[in-house]
N, C-alpha and C positions, 0 to 999 in steps of 0.2 A: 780450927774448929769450923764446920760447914757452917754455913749461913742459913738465916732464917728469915721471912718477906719481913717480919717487924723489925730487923736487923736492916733489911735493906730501906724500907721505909723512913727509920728514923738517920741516916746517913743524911747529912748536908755539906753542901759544897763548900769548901773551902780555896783559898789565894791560890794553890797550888792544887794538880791532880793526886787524887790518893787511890789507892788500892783495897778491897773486898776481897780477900781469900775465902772461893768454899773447898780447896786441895783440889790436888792431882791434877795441878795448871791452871782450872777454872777461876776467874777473878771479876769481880765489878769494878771498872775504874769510873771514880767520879770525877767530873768533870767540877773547873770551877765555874761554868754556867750554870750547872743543878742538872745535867744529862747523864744518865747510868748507862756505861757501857760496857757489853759481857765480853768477855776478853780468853782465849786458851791461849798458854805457853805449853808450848812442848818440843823435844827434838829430835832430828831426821838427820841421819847422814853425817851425826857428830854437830848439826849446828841448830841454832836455837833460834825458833822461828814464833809469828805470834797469829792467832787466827780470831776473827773478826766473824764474834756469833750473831750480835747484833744488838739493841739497844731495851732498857727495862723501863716500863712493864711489859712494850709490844712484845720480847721476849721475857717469857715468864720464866722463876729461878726454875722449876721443872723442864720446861722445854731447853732451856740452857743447860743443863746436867746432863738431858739426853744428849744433844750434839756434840758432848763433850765425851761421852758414852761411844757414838759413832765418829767422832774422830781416834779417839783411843785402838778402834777396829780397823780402820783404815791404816794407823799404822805399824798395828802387826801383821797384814796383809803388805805392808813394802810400800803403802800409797801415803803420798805427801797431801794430809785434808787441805791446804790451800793450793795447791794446784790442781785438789780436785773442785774446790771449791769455783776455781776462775774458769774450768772446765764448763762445770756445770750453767755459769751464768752466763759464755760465749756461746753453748747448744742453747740458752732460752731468747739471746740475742739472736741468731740464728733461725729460730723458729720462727720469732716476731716479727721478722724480715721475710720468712719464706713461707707466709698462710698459702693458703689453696689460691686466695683472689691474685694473691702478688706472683705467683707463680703462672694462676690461669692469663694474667693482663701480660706479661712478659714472653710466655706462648704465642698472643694474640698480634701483639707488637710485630711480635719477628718472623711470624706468616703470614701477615697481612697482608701483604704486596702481592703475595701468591693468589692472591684469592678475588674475584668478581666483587666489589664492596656491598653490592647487594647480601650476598652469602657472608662476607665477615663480620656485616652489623650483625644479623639475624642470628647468627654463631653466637655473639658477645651477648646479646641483648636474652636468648638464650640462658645464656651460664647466668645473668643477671637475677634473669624470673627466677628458675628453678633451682640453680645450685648454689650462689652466693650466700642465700637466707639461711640454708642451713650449713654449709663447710666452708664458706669463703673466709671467717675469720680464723677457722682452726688452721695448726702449723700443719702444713702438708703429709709431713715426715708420720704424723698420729692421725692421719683419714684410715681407716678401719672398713674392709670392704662388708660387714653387718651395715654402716652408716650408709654407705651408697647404697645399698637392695632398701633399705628405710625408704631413703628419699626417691626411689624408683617405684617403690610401691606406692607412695604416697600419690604420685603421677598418676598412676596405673587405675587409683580408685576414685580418682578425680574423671577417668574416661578419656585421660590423654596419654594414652599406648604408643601412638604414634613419636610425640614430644620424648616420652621416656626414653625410646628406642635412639631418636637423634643426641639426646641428651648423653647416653651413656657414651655414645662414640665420640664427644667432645669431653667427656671429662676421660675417658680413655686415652684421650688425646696429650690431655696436660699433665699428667702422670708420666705417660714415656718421656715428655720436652722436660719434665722436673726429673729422669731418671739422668736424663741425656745430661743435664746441668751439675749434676752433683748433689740434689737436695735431697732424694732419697733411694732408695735402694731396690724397692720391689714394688710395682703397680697393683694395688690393690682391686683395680677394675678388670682385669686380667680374668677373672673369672664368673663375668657376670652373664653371661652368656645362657639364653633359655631363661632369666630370672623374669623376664616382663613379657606374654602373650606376644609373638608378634601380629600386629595391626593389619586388618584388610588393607590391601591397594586400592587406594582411590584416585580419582582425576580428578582435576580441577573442575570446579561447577560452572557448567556452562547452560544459557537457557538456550530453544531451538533457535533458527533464524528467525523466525516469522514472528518472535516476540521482539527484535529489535526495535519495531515502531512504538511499542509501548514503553521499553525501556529509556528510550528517549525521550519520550514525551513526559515522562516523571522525572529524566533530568532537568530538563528545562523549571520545572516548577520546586524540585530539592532546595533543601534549604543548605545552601555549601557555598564557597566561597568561588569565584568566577575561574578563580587559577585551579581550582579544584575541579572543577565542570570540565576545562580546557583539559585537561589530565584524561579524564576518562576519554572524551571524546577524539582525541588524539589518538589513546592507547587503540581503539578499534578500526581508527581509520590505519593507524602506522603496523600494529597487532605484532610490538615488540614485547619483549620480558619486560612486568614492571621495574623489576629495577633498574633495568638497559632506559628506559625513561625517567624515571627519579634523578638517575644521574649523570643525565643529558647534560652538553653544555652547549652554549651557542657558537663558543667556536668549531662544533661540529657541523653545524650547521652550514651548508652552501644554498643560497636563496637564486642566484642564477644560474646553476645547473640544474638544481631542481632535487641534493640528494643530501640525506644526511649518513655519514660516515662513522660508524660506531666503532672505538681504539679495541684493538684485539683485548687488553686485559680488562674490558667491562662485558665482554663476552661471555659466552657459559663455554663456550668452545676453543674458547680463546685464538680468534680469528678474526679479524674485522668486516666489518659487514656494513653495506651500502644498503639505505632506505629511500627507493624512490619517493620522493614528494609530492604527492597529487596537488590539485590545486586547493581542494579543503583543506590537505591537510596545512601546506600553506597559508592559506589566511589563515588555519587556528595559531598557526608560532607567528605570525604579524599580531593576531590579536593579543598574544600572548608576550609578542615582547614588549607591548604599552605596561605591561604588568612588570614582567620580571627584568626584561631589558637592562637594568640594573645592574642584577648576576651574571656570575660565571657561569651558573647552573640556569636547567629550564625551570625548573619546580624547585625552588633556594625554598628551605623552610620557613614554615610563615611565625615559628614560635620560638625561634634564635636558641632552638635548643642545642646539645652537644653533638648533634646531627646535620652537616650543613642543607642537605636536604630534609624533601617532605619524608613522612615515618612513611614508612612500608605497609601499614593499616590504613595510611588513610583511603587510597582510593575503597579497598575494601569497606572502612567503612561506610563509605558516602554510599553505595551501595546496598551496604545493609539497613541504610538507613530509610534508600527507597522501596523496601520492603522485599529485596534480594538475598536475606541470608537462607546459605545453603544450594541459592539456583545459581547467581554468577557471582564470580570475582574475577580480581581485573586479567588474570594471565586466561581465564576459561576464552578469552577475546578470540586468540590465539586459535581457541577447540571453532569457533564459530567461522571465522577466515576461509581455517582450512575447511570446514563444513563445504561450505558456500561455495569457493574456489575449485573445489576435487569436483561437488554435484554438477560446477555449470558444463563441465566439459569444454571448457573454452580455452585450457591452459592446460599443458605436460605437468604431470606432479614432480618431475625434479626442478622444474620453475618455481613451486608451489614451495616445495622442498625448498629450495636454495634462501627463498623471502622468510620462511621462518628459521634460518639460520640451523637449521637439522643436518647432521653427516650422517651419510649411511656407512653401514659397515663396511663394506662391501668399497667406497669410496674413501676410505680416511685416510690412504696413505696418499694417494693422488695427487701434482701442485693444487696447490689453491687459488688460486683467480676471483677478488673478490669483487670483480666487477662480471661475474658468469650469469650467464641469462639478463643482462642488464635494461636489456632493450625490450625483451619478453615480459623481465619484471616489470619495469614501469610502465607498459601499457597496460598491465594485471592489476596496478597499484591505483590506477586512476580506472580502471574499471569497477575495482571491487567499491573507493570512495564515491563514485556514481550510485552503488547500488545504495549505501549510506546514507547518499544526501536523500535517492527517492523515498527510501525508508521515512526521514524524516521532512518532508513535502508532504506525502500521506497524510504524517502524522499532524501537521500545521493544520490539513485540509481537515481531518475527521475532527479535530477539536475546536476548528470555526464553523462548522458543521452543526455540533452538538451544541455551542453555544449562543448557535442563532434560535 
């Protein structure tokens, strides 16, 4: 006789387990602690096996009839319900093992070393803002290429064309490394191509030369922290990639020759590159190793975050904070250098060339000599830091000028 919830309700535990028949293998075993548990018999292959629906009331007698309904289908289809059963719960262990984050970090892991650390934060930190929020905890294997044009659009209407566009080629990216692995079968990013505007080209914000007295003179007075100030100031006299400076260390450093030696893999080029040292810029890393001298790094983070270094924002910010958003940021240094450098007519532009670390085309297969123009450079390098310090003497003079 099938059962009824007052049937199963009024059931109490006894010394022993007992048994609830609602037919056709369906049963409630009670437990002698007072737990109902829904129970199918049935057999496969000549042998008698028992399948584990789950426990009453979180299973209700109806939902328990149904499973009992789709195991009966399963097997006159040939399929064994507990082996599909243990199927089913190795793809959901599976999945909870293989979200989009644990797939995108294990990507991350095992290109990193390929990659300039400046580019693999900015990569990660990346996926962090834009994609984690919305697909980092779904199983990879159910990203749905509608979900990615979502989160691309969503980008898009925010006014960041540019981010959507880098964005889509890293998660483009962790989709092939998750095809490559075995976690799923077809890239849904595969055809997003034309979905986001592509973004004007822009350069980096550089102001003209003739504002460096000014921009200096508002460093001095910012409110930012000394290792902060030494950062920017450096970046203009030395006018490397900021991140080629973030992740400076001092044992690159040589103080009696006068050069610092950047390791091919923090390169963009991947090529090591010598930085003459003029004499500012000199005292700024003397002033600056009372600071950090410490570290292994020049600029170790001030905020012991997961970043051994400073963020990648800060000099930008300090910057915007002197009321430069949109005119400079710290790599535009770089656009002012070679400004300055090309107009004086004082130095060959593959001099020019060689100091900001540029290959021409035309030269990329060539040996490399990363000691070329050495001697050209560093009188380039202490001439350009001359023009710096005059900048800022000016600047000392007009503002005890104005304040007398």
């Amino acid at each position: 006789m099938p059962l009824t919830i007052k049937a199963i309700s009024n059931a109490k535990a006894k010394t022993k387990p007992y048994k609830l028949s609602d037919g056709d293998g369906l049963y409630l075993l009670v437990q002698p602690g007072g737990s109902k548990l829904w129970r199918l018999k049935y057999h496969y292959l000549g042998r008698e096996n028992t399948l584990s629906i789950g426990k009453y009331p979180e299973v209700s007698l109806i939902e328990a009839r149904d499973a009992r309904y789709a195991a009966r289908k399963q097997l006159r289809d040939n399929i064994n319900p507990n082996r599909q059963k243990k199927e089913a719960q190795r793809l959901a262990l599976f999945d909870a093992d293989n979200t989009f984050r644990a797939v995108a970090e294990d990507w991350h892991r095992t290109n990193k070393k390929k990659w300039v650390p400046e580019h693999a934060e900015r990569m990660w930190r990346r996926l962090e803002l834009y994609a984690f929020p919305d697909i980092g905890n779904v199983p990879i294997a159910q990203v749905r290429t509608p979900e990615l044009v979502r989160l691309l659009r969503k980008l898009e209407k925010q006014r960041k064309a540019e981010t959507a566009r880098r964005l889509t080629q890293l998660i483009y990216a962790v989709f092939r490394y998750g095809i490559h692995c075995g976690v799923l079968n077809s890239n849904p990013a595969t055809d997003l191509r034309g979905i986001i505007t592509p973004p004007k080209a822009t350069h980096f914000a550089a102001i003209h030369p003739s504002g460096i007295p000014e921009l200096l003179e508002k460093l001095e007075t910012t409110q930012a922290s000394t290792q902060n100030k030494i950062a920017i100031k450096l970046l203009l006299h030395v006018f490397v990639r900021p991140g080629e400076l973030r992740y400076g260390r001092w044992e690159e450093i040589d103080i009696a020759n006068k050069i610092w030696t950047i390791p091919a893999e923090r390169m963009k080029m991947r090529r090591p590159h010598v930085v003459p040292l003029s004499e500012p810029a000199l005292a700024l890393l003397r002033e600056l190793g009372t600071i950090t001298g410490y570290s292994k790094y020049l600029f170790p983070s001030q905020q012991r975050r997961r970043h051994p270094v400073m963020s990648e924002n800060t000099i930008n910010k300090v910057l915007r904070n002197m009321g430069y958003e949109g005119k400079q940021v710290g790599h535009g240094f770089r656009a002012i250098a070679s400004t300055v450098l090309n107009e004086s007519g004082l130095f060959r532009p593959d001099v020019i060339e060689a100091q900001l670390a540029h290959i021409e085309k035309n030269n990329s297969r060539k040996p490399y000599n990363r000691a070329e123009y050495l001697q050209e450079r560093t009188s380039m390098m202490q001439w350009w830091s001359n023009y710096l310090e005059t900048a800022t003497r000016i600047t000392i003079t007009d503002a005890k000028e104005r304040a007398a």
